[in-house]
C-alpha positions as CSV (number, residue, x, y, z in Angstrom):
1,X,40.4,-16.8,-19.6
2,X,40.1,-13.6,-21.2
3,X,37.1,-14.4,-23.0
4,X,35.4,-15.9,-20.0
5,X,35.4,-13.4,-17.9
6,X,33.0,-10.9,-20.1
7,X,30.9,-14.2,-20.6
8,X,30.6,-14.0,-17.0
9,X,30.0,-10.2,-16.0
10,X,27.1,-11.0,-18.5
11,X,25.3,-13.3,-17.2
12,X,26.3,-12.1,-13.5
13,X,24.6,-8.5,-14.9
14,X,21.6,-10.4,-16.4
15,X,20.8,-12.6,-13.2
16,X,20.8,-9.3,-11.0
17,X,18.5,-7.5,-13.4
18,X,16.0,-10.3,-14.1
19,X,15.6,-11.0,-10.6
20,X,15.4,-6.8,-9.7
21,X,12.7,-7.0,-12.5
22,X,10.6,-10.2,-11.2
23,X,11.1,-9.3,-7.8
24,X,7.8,-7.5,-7.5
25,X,6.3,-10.9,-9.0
26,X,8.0,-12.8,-6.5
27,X,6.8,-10.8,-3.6
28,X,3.2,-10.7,-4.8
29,X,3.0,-14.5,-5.2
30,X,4.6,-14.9,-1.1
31,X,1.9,-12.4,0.0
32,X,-0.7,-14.6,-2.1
33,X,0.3,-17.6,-0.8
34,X,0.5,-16.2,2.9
35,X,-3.0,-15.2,2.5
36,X,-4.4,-18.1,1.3
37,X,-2.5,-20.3,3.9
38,X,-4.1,-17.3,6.4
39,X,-0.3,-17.3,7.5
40,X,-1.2,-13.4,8.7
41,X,2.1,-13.0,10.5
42,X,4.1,-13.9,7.5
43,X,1.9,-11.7,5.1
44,X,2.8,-8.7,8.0
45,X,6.7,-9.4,6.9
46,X,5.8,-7.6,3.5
47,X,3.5,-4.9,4.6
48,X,4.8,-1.6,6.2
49,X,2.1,-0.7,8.0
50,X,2.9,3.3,8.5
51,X,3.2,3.9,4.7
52,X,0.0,2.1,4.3
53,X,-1.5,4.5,6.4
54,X,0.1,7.5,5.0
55,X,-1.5,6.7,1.6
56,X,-5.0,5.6,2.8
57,X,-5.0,9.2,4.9
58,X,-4.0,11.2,1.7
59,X,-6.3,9.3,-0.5
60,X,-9.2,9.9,1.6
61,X,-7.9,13.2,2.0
62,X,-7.9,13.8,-1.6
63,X,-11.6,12.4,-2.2
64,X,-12.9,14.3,0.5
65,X,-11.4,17.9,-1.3
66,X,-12.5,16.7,-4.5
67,X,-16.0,15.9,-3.3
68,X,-16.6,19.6,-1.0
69,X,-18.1,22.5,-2.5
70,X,-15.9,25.7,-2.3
71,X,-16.0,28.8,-4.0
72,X,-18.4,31.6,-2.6
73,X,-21.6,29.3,-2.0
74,X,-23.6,29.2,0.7
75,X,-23.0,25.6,1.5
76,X,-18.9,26.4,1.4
77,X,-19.2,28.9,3.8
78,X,-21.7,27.0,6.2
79,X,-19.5,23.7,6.4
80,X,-17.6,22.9,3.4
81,X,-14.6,23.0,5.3
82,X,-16.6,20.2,8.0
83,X,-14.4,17.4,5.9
84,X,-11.3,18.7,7.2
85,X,-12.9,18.2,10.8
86,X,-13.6,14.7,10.2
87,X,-10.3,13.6,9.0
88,X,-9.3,12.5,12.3
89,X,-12.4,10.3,12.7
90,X,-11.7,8.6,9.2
91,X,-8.6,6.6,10.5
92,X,-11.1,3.4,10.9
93,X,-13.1,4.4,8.2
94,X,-11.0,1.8,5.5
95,X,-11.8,-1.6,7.4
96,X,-8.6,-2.4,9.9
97,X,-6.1,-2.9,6.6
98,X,-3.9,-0.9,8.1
99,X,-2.4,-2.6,11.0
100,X,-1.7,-6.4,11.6
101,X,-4.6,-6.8,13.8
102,X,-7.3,-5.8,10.9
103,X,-5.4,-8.3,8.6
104,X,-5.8,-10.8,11.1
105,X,-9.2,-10.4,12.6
106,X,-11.0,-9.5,8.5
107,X,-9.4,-12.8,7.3
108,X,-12.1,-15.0,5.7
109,X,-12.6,-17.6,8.1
């Protein structure tokens, strides 16, 4: 008995990390197979929708300050700063991925 039970923490330690590892895997091939079967409420499960977008707004968000002028220039002062304007308008700008309803409705039919 006494040599049984570390045989069994092991293996009880090595199923809970190999399936914390491939869980990613395992998530990735549901959300494949969701959309191939165009199952969109079942690929909504795995998505959460307000992260995704927090990181679309902070990515666009990024581009856009990497892409406007600053500094002293002419074009800095006139409306470099017109990409902070627009960030409320960009919230479509990404093709409905965001929400269930753009998963649904940009489906391949």
């Amino acid at each position: 008995m006494k040599k049984l039970l570390p045989i069994l923490a092991m293996a009880a330690l090595l199923g809970t990390g190999g399936y914390w590892y491939f869980s990613p895997y395992l998530t990735l091939q549901s959300m494949k197979a969701a959309a191939e079967a165009k199952d969109a409420e079942k690929l909504n499960t795995y998505v959460d929708y307000p992260k995704l977008r927090g990181s679309f707004k902070n990515d666009l968000n990024a581009r856009l300050a990497e892409n406007l002028p600053s500094g002293d220039n002419e074009l800095a002062r006139r409306g470099g700063g017109a990409g902070h304007d627009a960030q409320p308008s960009l919230g479509r700008r990404h093709g409905g991925y965001d929400d269930p309803a753009g998963i649904h409705h940009s489906s391949p039919q």
